[in-house]
ZAPA-52371 format. One line per 2 residues: for each residue x negated, y negated, z of C-alpha. Coordinates in Angstrom, 3 decimals. Layout:
N
X/Y/Z ~ ...
REM end
This chain:
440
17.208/-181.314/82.072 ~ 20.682/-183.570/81.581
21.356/-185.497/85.038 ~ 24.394/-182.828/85.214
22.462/-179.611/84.417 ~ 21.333/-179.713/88.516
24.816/-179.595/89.505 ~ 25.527/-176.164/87.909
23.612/-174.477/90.814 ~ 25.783/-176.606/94.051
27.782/-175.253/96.233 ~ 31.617/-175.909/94.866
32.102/-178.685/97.550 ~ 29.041/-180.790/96.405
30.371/-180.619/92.916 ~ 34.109/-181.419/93.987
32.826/-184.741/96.301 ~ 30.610/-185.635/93.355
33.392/-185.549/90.821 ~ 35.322/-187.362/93.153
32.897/-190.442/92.942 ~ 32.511/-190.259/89.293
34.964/-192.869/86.815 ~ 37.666/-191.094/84.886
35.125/-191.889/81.432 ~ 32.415/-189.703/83.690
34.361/-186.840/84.860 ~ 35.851/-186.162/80.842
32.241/-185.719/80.028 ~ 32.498/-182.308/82.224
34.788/-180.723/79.395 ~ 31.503/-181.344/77.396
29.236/-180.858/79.253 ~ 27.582/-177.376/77.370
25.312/-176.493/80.099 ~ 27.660/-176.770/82.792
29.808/-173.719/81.083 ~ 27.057/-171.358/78.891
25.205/-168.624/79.795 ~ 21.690/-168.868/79.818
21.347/-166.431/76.880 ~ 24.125/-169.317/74.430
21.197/-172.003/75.416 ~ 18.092/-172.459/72.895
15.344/-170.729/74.338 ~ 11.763/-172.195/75.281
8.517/-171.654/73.229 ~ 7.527/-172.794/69.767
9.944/-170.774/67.564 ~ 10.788/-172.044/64.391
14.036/-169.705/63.566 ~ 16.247/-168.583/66.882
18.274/-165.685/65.995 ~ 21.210/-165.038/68.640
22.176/-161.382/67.122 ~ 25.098/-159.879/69.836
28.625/-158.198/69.641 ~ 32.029/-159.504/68.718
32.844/-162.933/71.052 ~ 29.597/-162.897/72.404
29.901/-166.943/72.564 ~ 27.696/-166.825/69.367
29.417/-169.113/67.335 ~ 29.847/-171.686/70.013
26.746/-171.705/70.717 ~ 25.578/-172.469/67.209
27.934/-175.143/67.159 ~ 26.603/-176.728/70.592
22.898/-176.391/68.927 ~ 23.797/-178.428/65.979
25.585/-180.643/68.061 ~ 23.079/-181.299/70.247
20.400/-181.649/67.376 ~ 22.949/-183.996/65.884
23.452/-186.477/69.005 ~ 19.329/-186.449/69.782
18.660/-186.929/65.915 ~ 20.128/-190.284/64.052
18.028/-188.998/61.385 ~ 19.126/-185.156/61.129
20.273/-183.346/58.457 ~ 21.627/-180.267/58.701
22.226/-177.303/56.403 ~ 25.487/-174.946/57.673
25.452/-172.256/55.903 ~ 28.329/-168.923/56.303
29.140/-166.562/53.286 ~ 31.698/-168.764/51.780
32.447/-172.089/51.846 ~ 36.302/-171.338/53.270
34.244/-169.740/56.158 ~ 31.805/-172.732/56.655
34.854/-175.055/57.061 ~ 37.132/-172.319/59.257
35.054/-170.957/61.434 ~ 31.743/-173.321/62.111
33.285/-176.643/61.638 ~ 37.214/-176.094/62.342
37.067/-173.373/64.407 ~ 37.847/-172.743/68.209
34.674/-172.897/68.885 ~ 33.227/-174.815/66.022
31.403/-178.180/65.553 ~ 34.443/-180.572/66.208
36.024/-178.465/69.099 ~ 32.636/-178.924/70.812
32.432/-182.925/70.625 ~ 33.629/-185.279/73.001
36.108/-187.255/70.736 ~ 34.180/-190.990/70.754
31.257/-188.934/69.726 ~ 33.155/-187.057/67.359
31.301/-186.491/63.557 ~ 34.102/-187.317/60.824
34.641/-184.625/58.368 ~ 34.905/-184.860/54.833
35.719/-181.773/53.164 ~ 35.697/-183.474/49.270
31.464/-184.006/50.194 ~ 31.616/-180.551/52.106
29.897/-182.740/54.785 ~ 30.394/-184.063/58.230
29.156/-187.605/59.826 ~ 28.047/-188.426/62.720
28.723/-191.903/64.622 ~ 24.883/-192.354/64.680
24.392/-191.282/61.161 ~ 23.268/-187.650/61.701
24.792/-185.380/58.913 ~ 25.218/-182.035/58.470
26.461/-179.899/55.215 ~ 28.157/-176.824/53.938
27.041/-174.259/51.659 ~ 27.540/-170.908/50.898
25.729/-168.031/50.704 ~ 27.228/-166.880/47.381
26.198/-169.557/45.748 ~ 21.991/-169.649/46.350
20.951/-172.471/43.861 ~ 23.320/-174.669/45.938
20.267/-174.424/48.015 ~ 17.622/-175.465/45.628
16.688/-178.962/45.772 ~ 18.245/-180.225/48.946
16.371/-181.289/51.774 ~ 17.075/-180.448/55.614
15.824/-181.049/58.903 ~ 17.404/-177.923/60.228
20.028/-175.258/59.760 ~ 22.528/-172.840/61.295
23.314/-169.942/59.670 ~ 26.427/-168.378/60.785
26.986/-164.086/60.112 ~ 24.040/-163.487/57.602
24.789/-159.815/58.273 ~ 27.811/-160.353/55.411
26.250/-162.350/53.100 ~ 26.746/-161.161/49.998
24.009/-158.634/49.300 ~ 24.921/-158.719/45.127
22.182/-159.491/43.024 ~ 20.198/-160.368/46.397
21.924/-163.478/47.066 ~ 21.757/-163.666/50.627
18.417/-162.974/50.410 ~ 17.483/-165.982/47.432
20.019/-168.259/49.656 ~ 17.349/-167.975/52.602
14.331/-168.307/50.493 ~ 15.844/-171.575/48.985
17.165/-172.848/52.410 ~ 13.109/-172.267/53.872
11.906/-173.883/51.122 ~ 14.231/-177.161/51.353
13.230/-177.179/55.447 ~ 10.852/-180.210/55.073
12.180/-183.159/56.820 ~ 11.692/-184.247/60.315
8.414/-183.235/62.426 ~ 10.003/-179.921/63.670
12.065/-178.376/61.102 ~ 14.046/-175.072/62.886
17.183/-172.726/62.187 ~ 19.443/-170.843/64.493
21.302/-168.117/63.144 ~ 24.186/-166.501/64.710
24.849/-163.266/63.522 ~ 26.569/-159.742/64.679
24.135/-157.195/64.268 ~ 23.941/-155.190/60.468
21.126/-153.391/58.895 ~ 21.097/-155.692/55.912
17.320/-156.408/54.400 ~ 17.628/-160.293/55.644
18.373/-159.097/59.504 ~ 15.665/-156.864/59.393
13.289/-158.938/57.572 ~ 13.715/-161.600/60.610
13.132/-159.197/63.351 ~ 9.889/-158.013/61.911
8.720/-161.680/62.766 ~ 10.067/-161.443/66.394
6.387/-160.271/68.054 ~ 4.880/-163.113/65.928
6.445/-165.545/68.090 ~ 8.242/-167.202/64.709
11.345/-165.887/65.364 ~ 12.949/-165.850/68.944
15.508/-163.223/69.576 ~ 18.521/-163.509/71.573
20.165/-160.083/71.801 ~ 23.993/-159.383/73.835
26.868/-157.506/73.930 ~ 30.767/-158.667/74.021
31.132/-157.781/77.166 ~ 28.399/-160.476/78.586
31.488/-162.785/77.528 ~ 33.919/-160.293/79.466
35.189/-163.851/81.887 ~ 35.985/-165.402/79.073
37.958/-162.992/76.563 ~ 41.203/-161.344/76.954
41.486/-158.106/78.828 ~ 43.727/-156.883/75.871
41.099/-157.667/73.217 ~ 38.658/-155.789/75.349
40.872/-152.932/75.677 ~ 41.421/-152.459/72.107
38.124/-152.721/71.254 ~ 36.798/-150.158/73.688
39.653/-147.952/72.812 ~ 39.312/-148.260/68.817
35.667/-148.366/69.145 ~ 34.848/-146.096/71.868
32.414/-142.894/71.092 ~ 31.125/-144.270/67.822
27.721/-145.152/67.162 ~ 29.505/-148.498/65.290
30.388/-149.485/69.038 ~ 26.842/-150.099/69.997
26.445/-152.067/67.398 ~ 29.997/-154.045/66.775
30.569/-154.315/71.153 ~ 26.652/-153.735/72.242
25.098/-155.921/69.618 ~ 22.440/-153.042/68.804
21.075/-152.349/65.502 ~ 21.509/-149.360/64.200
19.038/-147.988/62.252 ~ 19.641/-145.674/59.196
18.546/-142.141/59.977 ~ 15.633/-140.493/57.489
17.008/-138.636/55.080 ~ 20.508/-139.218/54.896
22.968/-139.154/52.037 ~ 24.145/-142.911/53.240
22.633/-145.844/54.308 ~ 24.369/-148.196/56.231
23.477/-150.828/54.070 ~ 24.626/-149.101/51.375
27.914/-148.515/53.030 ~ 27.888/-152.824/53.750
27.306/-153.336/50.170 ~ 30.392/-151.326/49.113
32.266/-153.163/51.898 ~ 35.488/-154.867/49.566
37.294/-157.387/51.848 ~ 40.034/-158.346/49.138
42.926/-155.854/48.430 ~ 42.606/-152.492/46.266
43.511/-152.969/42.277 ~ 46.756/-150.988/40.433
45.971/-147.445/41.194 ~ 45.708/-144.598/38.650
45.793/-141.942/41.002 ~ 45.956/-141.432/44.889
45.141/-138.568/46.900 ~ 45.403/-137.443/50.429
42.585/-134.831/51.221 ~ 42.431/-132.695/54.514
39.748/-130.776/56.178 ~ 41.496/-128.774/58.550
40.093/-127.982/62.056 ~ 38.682/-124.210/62.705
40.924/-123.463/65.737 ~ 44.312/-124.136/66.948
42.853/-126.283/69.306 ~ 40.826/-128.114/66.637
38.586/-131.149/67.097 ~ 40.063/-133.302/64.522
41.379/-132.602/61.367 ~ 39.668/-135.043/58.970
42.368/-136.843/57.064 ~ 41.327/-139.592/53.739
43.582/-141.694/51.732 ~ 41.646/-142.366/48.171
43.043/-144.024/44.846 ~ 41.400/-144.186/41.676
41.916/-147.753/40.561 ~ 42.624/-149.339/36.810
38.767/-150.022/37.406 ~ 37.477/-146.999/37.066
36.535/-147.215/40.598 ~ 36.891/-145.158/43.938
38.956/-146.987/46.525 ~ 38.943/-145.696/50.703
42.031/-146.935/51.876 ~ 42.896/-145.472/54.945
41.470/-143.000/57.106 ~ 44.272/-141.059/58.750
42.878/-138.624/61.220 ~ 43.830/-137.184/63.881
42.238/-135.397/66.920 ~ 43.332/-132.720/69.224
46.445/-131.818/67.732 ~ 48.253/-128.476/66.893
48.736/-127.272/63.506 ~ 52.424/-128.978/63.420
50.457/-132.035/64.473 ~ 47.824/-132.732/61.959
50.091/-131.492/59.041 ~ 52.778/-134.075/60.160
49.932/-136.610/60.003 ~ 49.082/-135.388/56.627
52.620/-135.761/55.135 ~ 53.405/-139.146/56.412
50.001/-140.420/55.066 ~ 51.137/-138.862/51.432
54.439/-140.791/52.423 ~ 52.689/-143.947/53.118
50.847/-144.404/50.361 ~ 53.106/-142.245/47.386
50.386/-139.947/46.944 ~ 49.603/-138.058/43.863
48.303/-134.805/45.360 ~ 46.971/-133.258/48.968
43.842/-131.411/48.666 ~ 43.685/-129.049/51.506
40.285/-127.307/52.229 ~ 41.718/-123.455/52.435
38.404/-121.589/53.917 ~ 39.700/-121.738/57.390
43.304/-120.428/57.571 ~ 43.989/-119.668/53.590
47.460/-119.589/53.083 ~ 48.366/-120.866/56.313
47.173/-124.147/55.298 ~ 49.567/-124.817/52.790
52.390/-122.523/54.869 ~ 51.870/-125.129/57.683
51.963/-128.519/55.283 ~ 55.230/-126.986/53.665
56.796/-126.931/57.018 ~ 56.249/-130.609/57.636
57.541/-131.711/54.501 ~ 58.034/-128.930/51.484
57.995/-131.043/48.505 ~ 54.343/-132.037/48.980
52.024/-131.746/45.771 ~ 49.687/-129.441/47.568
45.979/-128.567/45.835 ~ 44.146/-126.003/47.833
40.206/-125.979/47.379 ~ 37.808/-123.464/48.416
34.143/-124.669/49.401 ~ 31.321/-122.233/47.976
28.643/-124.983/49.097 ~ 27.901/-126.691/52.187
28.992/-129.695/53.321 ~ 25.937/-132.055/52.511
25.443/-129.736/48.954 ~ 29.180/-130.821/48.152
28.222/-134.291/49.111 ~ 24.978/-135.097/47.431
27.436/-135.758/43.756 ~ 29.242/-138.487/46.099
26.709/-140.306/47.618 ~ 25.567/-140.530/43.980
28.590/-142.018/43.060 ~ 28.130/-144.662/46.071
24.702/-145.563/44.648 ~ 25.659/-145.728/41.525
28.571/-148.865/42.446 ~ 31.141/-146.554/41.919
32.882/-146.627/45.086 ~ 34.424/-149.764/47.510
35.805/-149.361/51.183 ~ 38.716/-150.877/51.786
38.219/-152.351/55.228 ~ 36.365/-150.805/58.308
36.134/-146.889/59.120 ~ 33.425/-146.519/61.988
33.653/-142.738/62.607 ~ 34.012/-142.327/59.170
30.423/-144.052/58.147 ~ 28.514/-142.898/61.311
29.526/-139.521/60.255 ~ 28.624/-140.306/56.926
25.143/-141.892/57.926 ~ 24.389/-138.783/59.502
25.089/-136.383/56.488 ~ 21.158/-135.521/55.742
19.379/-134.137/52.616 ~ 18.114/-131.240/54.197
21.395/-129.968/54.561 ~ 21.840/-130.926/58.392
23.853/-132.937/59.991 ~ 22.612/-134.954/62.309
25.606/-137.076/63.193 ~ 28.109/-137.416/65.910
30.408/-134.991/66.745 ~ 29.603/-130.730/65.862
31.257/-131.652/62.131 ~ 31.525/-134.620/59.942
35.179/-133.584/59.254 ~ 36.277/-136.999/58.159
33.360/-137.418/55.614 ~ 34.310/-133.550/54.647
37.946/-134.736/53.774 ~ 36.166/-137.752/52.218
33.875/-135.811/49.535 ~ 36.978/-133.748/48.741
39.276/-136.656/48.141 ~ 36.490/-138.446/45.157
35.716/-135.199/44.051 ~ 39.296/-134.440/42.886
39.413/-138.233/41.767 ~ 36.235/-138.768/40.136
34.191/-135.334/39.543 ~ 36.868/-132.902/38.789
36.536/-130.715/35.880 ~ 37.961/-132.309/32.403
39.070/-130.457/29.391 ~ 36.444/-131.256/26.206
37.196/-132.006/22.470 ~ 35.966/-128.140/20.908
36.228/-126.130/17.819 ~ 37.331/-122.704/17.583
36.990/-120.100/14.769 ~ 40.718/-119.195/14.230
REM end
């Protein structure tokens, strides 16, 4: 225990009369002072673990707390050398190093580790080092030797030729200096074979588990941010995971995985598009749940792009179709396919009212929903497809599309994923005229 940790426990008076007796050097080292301020789940736990894994929700304190880690390590170990390892190398320096909450924030500035980005390393006054690498690049791995290692978001390392999986391997296998080599990773939770593979070491004692939600952090985070992420979030089985820190397992049987649906995850922006469509699965009543509403391009690639996932819940006919024609607006799109079995010609009557020049396709389903599905979720497996960014009711709905032909999902209908299948069916699996001969 530090001589300060005691005082975390006093009565506010004892601390105040204490400060008052301490020299202006002494009472700066309170701004530093880690376990004055964490929670007891941001501290390293007790026990002979050999990789702690703090796996919680967004601005849990995870990152600090990796940072705190390493900087203790650092400051008790002239001799340390540390691996820091995030899914890019810009990451590394932005978020673990430079960050808020990173690696410099945390030190007092005499103890302060210099930072040289051209040697991707940092320097401690003692001589304690610590350096960057990135998961995308594995062999970067091979042949260095470390003492430790934190490992910041392995839930989005790139999952590509099983990099973030040959990035570990190489980073355990270069863990051979100092008498008790260890690695804390700091990760928000994702059903990516390296999380799980960790986890199935947790009852072996290896592995120690510290598990948490955002709101654990609730003191310490805007009441705006938590609004917004209760209000975006709310309902979907991506808010136990993203806010509660749970993992979500992928159901048995389904069309989609969620790894799957990480590994078609595209971060950067959408190439030149061929074609763009806006597809709409009505609702069944006036009333309706929500009418699911999908923006999808075909790009110069050859790909299927998600871009946007427009719908909208509880509204009246008038409603939804407005929705639907500023979405073709928005993104200049090249046709709206309109599921017709509910309503017929009252679907397209009711888009023409809320904007008549749209390039309306109706379709009529003779399958089911998960039938109609099955030649997407091939295309998915096959690389075919990248999401544009993050649709949460849109993938839980897809997760829970199963082979059987149920749906075991939330909500009574996967409406969004219906308006998905119809949008990369017209892109990619629409009929096409063939080269033939005729006898004239």
């Amino acid at each position: 225990m530090s001589p300060l940790d005691w005082l975390k426990d006093e009565p506010a008076a004892i601390r105040e009369r204490i400060a008052k007796a301490l020299t202006n050097e002494e009472r700066n080292e309170f701004d530093f002072h880690w376990g004055m301020s964490a929670r007891k789940a941001q501290l390293a736990p007790d026990g002979d673990w050999r990789i702690w894994l703090i796996m919680a929700g967004r601005g849990f304190g995870k990152t600090r707390a990796g940072a705190e880690w390493v900087r203790m390590v650092a400051e008790d170990n002239c001799e340390a050398r540390i691996a820091l390892v995030s899914s890019s190398l810009a990451e590394a320096r932005a978020v673990m190093i430079e960050g808020e909450s990173g690696i410099i924030a945390c030190c007092p500035p005499e103890r302060r580790p210099q930072f040289e980005p051209s040697l991707r390393r940092l320097r401690w006054p003692n001589g304690a080092q610590a350096q960057m690498y990135s998961a995308a690049e594995p062999e970067s791995l091979r042949g260095p030797q470390n003492s430790h290692a934190w490992c910041d978001e392995i839930g989005k390392w790139p999952l590509a030729h099983e990099r973030a999986t040959r990035c570990w391997d190489n980073l355990l296998m270069g863990l051979r200096l100092g008498k008790e080599p260890r690695i804390a990773v700091t990760t928000t939770p994702r059903a990516v074979p390296l999380v799980q593979r960790l986890l199935e070491r947790e009852d072996g004692g290896e592995v120690a588990v510290t598990r948490g939600s955002t709101f654990d952090n609730a003191s310490n985070l805007p009441s705006q941010f938590l609004d917004a992420m209760e209000s975006e979030f709310a309902g979907s089985q991506l808010a136990r995971q993203e806010i509660g820190g749970e993992l979500l397992k992928d159901i048995e049987g389904a069309l989609w995985s969620r790894t799957l649906l990480e590994q078609v995850r595209d971060t950067g922006p959408a190439p030149e598009h061929r074609r763009v469509v806006v597809a709409v699965d009505p609702p069944a009543s006036a009333n309706g749940d929500e009418c699911g509403i999908l923006v999808a391009a075909l790009g110069q690639d050859g790909l299927g792009h998600v871009l946007a996932d427009c719908t909208v819940s509880g509204s009246q006919p008038d409603g939804w179709a407005r929705a639907v024609a500023n979405a073709a607006e928005e993104w200049e799109a090249d046709r709206v396919v309109a599921e017709a079995n509910q309503g017929g010609a009252m679907v397209e009557s009711v888009l023409r009212a809320a904007k008549s020049s749209l390039p309306i396709k109706l379709v009529h389903a003779s399958r089911g929903k998960v039938a109609r599905a099955e030649p997407v979720a091939a295309l998915y497996a096959a690389g075919r497809v990248r999401h544009h960014g993050n649709f949460p009711q849109l993938e839980d709905q897809l997760c829970g599309l199963m082979v059987a032909g149920d749906y075991a999902g939330p909500g009574r209908s996967p409406d969004r994923a219906d308006a998905l299948v119809w949008a990369l069916t017209e892109l990619m699996l629409g009929r096409t005229t063939r080269p033939s001969v005729r006898k004239i």
